[in-house]
Each structure stands twice: as C-alpha cells, then as structure tokens.
N, C-alpha and C positions, 0 to 999 in steps of 0.2 A: 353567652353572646350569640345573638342570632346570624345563622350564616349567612352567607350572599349566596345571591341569585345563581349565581355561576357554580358555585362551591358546593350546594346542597346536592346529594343524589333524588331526585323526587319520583324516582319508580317507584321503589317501595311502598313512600308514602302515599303515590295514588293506588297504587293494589288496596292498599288496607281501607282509603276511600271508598272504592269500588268494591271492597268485600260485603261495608256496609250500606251502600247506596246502588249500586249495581252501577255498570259500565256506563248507561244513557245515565245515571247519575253524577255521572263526573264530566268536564267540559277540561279541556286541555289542548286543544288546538290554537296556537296563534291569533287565528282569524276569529275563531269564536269568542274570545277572551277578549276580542276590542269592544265587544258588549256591553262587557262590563264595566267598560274602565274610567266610568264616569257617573257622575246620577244627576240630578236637574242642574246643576251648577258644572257646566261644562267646560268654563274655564281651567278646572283642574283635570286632570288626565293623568292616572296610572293603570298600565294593565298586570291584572292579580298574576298570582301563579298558577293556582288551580283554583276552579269555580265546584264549588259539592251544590246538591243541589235535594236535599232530603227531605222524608213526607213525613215525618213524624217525630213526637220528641226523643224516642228512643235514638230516632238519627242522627238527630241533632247532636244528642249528647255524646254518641259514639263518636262522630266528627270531630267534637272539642276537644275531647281525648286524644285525639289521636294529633289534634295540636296540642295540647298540654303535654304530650310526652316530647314531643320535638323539639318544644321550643319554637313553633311557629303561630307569629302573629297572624290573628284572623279578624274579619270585619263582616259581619252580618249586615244584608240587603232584603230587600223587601222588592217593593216595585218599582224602585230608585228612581221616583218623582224628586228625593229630596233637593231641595234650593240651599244648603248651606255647607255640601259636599262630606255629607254625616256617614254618606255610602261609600265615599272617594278609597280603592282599594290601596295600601300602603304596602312598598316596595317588598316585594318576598312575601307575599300573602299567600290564605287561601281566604276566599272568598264564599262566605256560607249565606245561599240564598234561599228563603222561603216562598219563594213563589210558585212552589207547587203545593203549598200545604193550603190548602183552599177550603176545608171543608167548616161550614157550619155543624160543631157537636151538639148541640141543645137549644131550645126555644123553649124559655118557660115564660107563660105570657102573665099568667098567673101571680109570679116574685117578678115581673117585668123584664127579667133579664135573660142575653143570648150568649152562649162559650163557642166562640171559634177559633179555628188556626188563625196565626200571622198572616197569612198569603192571600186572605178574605180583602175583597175588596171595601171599599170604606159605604159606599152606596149599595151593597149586595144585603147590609144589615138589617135598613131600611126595604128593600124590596121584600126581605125574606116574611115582615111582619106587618108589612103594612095593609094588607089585605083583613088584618085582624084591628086594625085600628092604632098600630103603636110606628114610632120611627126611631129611629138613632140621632143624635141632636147635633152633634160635631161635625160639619159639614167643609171640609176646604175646600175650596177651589178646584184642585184635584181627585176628587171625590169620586169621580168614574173610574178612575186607574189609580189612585194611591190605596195601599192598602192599611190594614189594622195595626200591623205589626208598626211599620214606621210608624202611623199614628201617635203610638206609646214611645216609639224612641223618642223621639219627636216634642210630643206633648202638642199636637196640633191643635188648633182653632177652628176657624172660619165664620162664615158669615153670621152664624147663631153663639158666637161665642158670648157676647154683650148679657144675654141671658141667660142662659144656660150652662155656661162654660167650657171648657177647654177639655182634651182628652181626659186629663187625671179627673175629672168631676164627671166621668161615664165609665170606668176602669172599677169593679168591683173586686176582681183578685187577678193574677196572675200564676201560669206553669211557669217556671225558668227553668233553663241550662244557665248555672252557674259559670266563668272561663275552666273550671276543672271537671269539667265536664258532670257534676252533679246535678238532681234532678229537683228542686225546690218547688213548692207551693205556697204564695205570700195572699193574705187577703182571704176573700172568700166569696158569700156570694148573698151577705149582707151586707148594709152599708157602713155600722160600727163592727170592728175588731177591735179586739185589745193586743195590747203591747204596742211595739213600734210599726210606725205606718212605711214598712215597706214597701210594698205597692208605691206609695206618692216618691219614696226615693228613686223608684226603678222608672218609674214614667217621667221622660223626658232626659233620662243619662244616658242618651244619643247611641247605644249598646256597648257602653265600656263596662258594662256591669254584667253583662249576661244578653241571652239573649229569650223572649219572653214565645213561649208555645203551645198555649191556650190563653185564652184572653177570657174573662168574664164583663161585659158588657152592660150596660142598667139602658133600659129603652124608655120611651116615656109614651103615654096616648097622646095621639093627635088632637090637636087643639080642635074646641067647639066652631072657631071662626078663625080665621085670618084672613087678612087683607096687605098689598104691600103698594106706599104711597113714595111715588117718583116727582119730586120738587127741584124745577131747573135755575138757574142764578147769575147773574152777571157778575158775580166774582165768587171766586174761592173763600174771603172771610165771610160772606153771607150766609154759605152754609155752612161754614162750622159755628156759626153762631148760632145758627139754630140747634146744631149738633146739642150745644151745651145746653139754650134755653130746653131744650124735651127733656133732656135729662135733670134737669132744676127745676119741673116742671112734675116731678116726680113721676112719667110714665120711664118704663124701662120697655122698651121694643125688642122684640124678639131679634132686628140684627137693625143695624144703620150704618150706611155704606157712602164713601162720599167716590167721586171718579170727576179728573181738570177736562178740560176740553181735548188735548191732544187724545188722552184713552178714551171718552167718546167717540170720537171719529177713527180711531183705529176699531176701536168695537164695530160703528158701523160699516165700516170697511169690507168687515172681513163677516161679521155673524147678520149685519142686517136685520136686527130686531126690527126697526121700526118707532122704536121707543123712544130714543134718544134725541132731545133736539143737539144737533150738530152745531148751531153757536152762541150754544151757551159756554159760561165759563166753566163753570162745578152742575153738577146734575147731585140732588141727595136721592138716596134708596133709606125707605123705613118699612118695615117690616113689621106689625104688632099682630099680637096674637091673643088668645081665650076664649073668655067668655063672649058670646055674640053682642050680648050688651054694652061689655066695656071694650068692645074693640070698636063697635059704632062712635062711643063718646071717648077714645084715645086718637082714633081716625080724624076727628071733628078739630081735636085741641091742636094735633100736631101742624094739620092743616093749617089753622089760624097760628100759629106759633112762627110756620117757614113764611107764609104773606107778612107778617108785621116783621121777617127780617129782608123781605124785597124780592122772596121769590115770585116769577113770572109766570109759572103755571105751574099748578099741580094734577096729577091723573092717579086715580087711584084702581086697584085691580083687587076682585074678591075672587074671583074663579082661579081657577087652577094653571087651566092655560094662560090665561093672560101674564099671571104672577111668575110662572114658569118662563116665561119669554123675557118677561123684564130683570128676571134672574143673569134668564141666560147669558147677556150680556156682558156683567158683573162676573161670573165664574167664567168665562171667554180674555178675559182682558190680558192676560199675561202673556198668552198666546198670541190674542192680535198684537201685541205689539212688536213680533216677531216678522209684522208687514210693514211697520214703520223705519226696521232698519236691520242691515246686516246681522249684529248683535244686539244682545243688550244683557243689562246687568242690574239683577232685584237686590233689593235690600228691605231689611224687616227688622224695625226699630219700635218702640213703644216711646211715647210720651202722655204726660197731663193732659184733661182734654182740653182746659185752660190755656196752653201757651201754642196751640193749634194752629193759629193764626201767624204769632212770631215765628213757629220753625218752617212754617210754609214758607213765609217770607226770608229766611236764610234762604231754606233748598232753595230758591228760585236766585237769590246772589252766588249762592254757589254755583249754579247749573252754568250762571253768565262768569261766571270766575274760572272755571276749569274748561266751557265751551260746547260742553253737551248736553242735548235736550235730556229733561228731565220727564216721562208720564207720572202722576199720583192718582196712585186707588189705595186704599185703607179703606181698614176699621174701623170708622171714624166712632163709634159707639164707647169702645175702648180705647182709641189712642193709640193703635197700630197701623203704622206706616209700613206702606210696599211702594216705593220710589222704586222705577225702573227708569234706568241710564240707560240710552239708546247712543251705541259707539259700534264702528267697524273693524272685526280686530283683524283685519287683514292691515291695516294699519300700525307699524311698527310704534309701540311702545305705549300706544290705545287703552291695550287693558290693565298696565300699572297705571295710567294716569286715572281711570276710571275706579280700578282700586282705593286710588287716595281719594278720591271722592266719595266714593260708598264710606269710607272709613272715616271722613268729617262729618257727613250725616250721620252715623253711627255715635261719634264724641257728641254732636250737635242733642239729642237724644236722652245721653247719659246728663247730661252738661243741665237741662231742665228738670231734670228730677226722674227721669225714662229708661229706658231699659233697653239691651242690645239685641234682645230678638224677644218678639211676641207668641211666635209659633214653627216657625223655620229652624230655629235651632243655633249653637254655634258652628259645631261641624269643624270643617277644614280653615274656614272661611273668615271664622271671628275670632278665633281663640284667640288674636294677638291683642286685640281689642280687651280682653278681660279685665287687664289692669285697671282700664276707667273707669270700670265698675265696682272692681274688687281690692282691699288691699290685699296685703301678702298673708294675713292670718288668714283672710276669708279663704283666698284658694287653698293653701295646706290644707286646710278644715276639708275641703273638698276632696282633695288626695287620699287624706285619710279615710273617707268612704271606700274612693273608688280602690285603694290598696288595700280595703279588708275583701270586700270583692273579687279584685283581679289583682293579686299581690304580683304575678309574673309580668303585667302592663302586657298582657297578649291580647285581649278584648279592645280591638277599635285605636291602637295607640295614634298617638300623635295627636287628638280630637280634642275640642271643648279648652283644653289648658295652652296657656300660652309657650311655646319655644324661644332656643332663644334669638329662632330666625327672629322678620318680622313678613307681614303676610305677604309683601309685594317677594321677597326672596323664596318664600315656602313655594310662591306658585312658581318660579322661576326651576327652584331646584326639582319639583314635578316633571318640571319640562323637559331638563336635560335629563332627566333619570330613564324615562320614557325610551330617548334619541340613542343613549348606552343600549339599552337591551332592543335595538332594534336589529343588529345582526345579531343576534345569540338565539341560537336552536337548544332549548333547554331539555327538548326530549330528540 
C-alpha cells in the first residue's frame, strides 16, 4: 500500500535522489513544485512530491529504482505541452522530468536517421539537418517547445500527418527504463525488425510502460517543390466537401487544415498574418508537395476542385516565407484563442471524413444547447477535430458543464465510427470516456500489457484506463486534494 503524503518520511528518499542526480537535481521546495503541477490541460492540478530532474539514462534508471523499491508512484514529464493531462502528477509522487536531457546523439544522413534524448525539442530535429537537405515530418502545433519524448508518449501528429504520419511512423527504435528500473533497447535503426513490434506498443502508452531515453528517429529529404493553397468559403460544408472531393480525387497533400470564422479572427487578432479573410466562414489550408511537376498539376486540380465547391478566392504560396506566414497562423490558433476568452477547453476527437459535415452540425447544436462558443480548427485531411470551448472558469460550475460538453463531442466522435483522440492522447482527461470505445475484453486485453510492464501500477497510474470515478468527479477530487496539502510542510 502506497503511504500518504503525511505518513512518508521523504529525507532519505531525496538523499538517495540527490546521490544520483546531485542537489540542483532535485526540486523540493513548495513554491517550485507549483511548476509542475499541471501540463497544457490546466484544469487539472496536483502538486508532486518531489521533482528529479536527470541527464542520462543511467539516471533515469537509478531514479525508478529508487521508486521501485519504495513503493512510490512516479509520472515522467517532458516539456508538459501535453493537452490530455498525460503529465498531471498523482497525489504522493515523484515526478521525473527529462527536460534537461537535450542532446542530439547521432545524425546519420546517410540511413536517414537522428538518436536523441527525450528533452530534444520536436523542431531542433529539423533544424539540426536541414541545412543537409532532410527534415523530420511530425509537426504539432507545439513543435517549438514540445519535445521528442512526449511526442512518443503521446504518439503526436500535426499538420503533416495526412501524409506522412503520425509519431510511431518516424520512431525507429527506442532506450527504455522499464518501471523497475531496467535498462531495455526495443527496435533498431532499420525499419523491419523481427519478433514483436515493441516499439509501436510503447509509442503512445502515455508512459505507463516505461519511460523512453533515446529515441531513434527516421528523417526524410526535402521535397523538390512545395507549394501551400489557402481556399476562403461562406460555409463550413463547402470546405469539407472539397476536403473529401481532393481526397476522391486521389491527390494526397502533404497536410489540409480547415479553421470556422471565430479562429480566423482570433488568429488575426493576435498573430496578424495578413492572410486570413476575416468574413469568411471556413478558410481551407492544403499543402502538396514533390515532384515540381506534379505539384504544378496537383496545385491546378485542387484549385478547380474548392471553385466548383463555391470557394471565393484562392491564393497560393511557393516561397518559403510566404508559406511560413500562412502556417503561422494555423500553428498560432490555440493560443489565440486564449484572447477570445478567460478559459477554454480543447478537445481531440477523430471522425470519417464523410460525416464531417453532420458532426459540425451537432458541435454547433451542441455549443447552443450547453451556451458556449465553440472555435473548430482540425485536421481536416484525417478527420481530426480540435473544438476549443471558450468558458470563464472563474464561473462557478463552468468547468464541469464545459466537461460534459467536451464529453458529448467525444461520444458524438465514437458514435460515427471515430475515435477519442487523434493525437493528444487520453491522459487524465478521457479515460472515463474509454468504455464508448471499448468493451471490457478490450481494456483487460490492455491491462494485461501494461501489467507485464508495470506489474506494481507505479508508472503514470490512474491514466488512459477508466476509474470508477467519472471524469467530472476525478477533476473535483484533484481539487480538494490540492486544498489538503496546502497547509502541510512535508520537509
């Protein structure tokens, strides 16, 4: 039984931290500790016990140990960009962060591929090679401060996912710390292994399974041409109809991105591209890339494809700056909408690209059925929804009602044939959500992984699997857990 927070003696156990990580590697002050006590999903809040903070996998592993023999639950962090509360520390923790394991180990340009620490930022990968002609394809939003490691927790996306895919389809091998503190090598740093594909089990198991401390990375050369074509719209099904028609048209574009009018105008609010007509309805982003040839005659079709479904203007960009700026925007939006209102609250759902149209049409009964505005930016290429709920939680009782809203767009999702997260993960946030997805064989089936793994439930507990809170109570009992340990001096 794990003790409480009160009950533990934690000298000891930070000595033995700080044997392995030295003094400036352990954090245990109060004040410093409210750092941590959240990651991009701020409606949850706990702060850890102790925060380690090690440069290498030998640290690592000394660290887990040193929770494997206690008895104490730990939760691995990265740059705690996370949106699904995958970082959220759990009551009596320690808290093991890699954001000092920063180094890039290898560039081979040659096998295409780069081995870095966790701690690597997700755009340093790209910068490191691109000067040789190659980039890294996995792009979030977050891509300036999120780093590698979440990445893999994660199993991120972003705007190139449509083509290219998703973390695990740039993930060549993986270091792990096991939760018992052993030191594994899964994968490699070709792209077939034999036996079981470990690696694809460990990318995206949020770190209940381990935590990963080298990464093997697969790069790819930069495309001969690219070009990215901006198609404005007086309604939202106009461009997801052309969304479908390019894709039954059989071009695959490098990303396609749809954004309503409200995240328009908070974009230009706040970043002032320039780019954006401000009253349009839907604005589409496409993106294609290759050969110079067929991006001239992909260019051409897609063009003709959004006019014959009613768009108003199109502008197309080949340079670099220009495409960059009309980016900008698009990787901006989450943040601008941070000017449209007190709070708000993302959610990250997949659906068909087919029923695109109907579940807009929910979210928008919904948004007038619970009373708050809703912004939509997605993937529209894949069918990944990012509905941000904009609500003030200084408003008593705000953020559960905005909860149950995030959580019928969620069923809404399932309910089409979709999925409850594209790339954000379940985290703290969805797990309760699981059932709709899954029956009760499926998740045991899943336990039984993560318990060959972490048979003690010390790695990341309470995540990904449903309790038998439900999520509106998980975040409440957060709250007051918080409010307890606020007069308690633990050192």
């Amino acid at each position: 039984m794990i003790a409480l927070e009160t009950e533990r003696n934690w000298k000891p156990i930070i000595k033995e931290f700080e044997a392995v990580v030295g003094k400036n590697g352990v954090v245990q002050r109060r004040e410093e500790l409210l750092v941590y006590e959240c990651d991009g999903l701020t409606s949850y809040r706990q702060r850890p016990a102790v925060v380690v903070l090690p440069r290498t996998t030998e640290e690592v592993a000394a660290a887990v140990k040193i929770c494997d023999r206690n008895s104490i639950p730990w939760v691995a962090r990265g740059a705690g960009t996370g949106l699904s509360g995958g970082a959220l520390p759990v009551e009596n923790c320690v808290l093991i962060v890699t954001a000092l394991m920063r180094k890039i180990l290898k560039i081979d340009l040659e096998n295409q591929l780069v081995v870095v620490q966790p701690g690597v930022i997700n755009n340093w990968v790209t910068q490191a090679v691109s000067g040789a002609g190659f980039y890294y394809a996995p792009d979030p939003s977050s891509q300036i401060i999120c780093s590698i490691g979440g990445n893999v927790a994660e199993n991120s996306g972003g705007v190139h996912c449509l083509k290219y895919g998703v973390t695990v389809n740039h993930v060549l091998g993986l270091k792990l710390v096991l939760p018992d503190g052993s030191i594994v090598d899964v994968g490699g740093q070709i792209p077939e292994m034999p036996g079981y594909d470990l690696t694809g089990i460990f990318v995206g198991s949020e770190g209940t399974l381990g935590i990963a401390t080298e990464v093997t990375l697969r790069i790819l050369k930069t495309p001969e041409s690219i070009c990215v074509l901006l198609a404005d719209f007086t309604s939202m099904e106009a461009a997801g109809a052309s969304v479908s028609d390019i894709i039954s048209a059989g071009i695959i574009p490098g990303g396609m991105e749809i954004m309503d009018n409200i995240s328009i105008n908070a974009v230009e609010d706040v970043v002032a591209t320039g780019c954006y007509p401000r009253d349009a309805a839907s604005i589409l982003l496409v993106e294609v890339d290759g050969l110079e040839v067929e991006v001239a005659a992909n260019k051409q079709r897609i063009a003709e494809i959004c006019l014959k479904n009613g768009a108003r203007n199109i502008t197309s960009a080949n340079d670099l700056e220009t495409r960059l700026k009309i980016w900008k925007g698009r990787k901006a939006a989450f943040a601008a909408a941070g000017h449209l209102s007190p709070d708000y609250y993302v959610q990250d759902g997949v659906i068909p690209r087919t029923q695109m149209a109907y579940v807009l049409k929910e979210i928008e009964l919904l948004s007038e059925k619970f009373g708050y505005r809703i912004a939509n930016v997605f993937h529209a290429g894949d069918g990944n929804l990012h509905p941000l709920i904009l609500y003030d939680n200084a408003i008593e009782g705000a953020l559960e009602k905005v909860e149950e809203l995030g959580g019928e767009i969620l069923k809404l999702c399932v309910k089409v044939g979709g999925s409850l997260s594209g790339e954000h993960g379940i985290g703290a946030d969805k797990k309760c959500y699981m059932p709709e997805m899954f029956n009760e064989v499926d998740l045991e089936t899943m336990q039984w992984v993560r318990q060959v793994f972490n048979p003690q439930g010390l790695a990341n507990p309470g995540k990904m699997f449903p309790t038998p809170r439900t999520c509106g109570e998980a975040a409440n009992a957060k709250v007051e857990s918080v409010k307890k340990l606020e007069g308690v001096d633990l050192f």
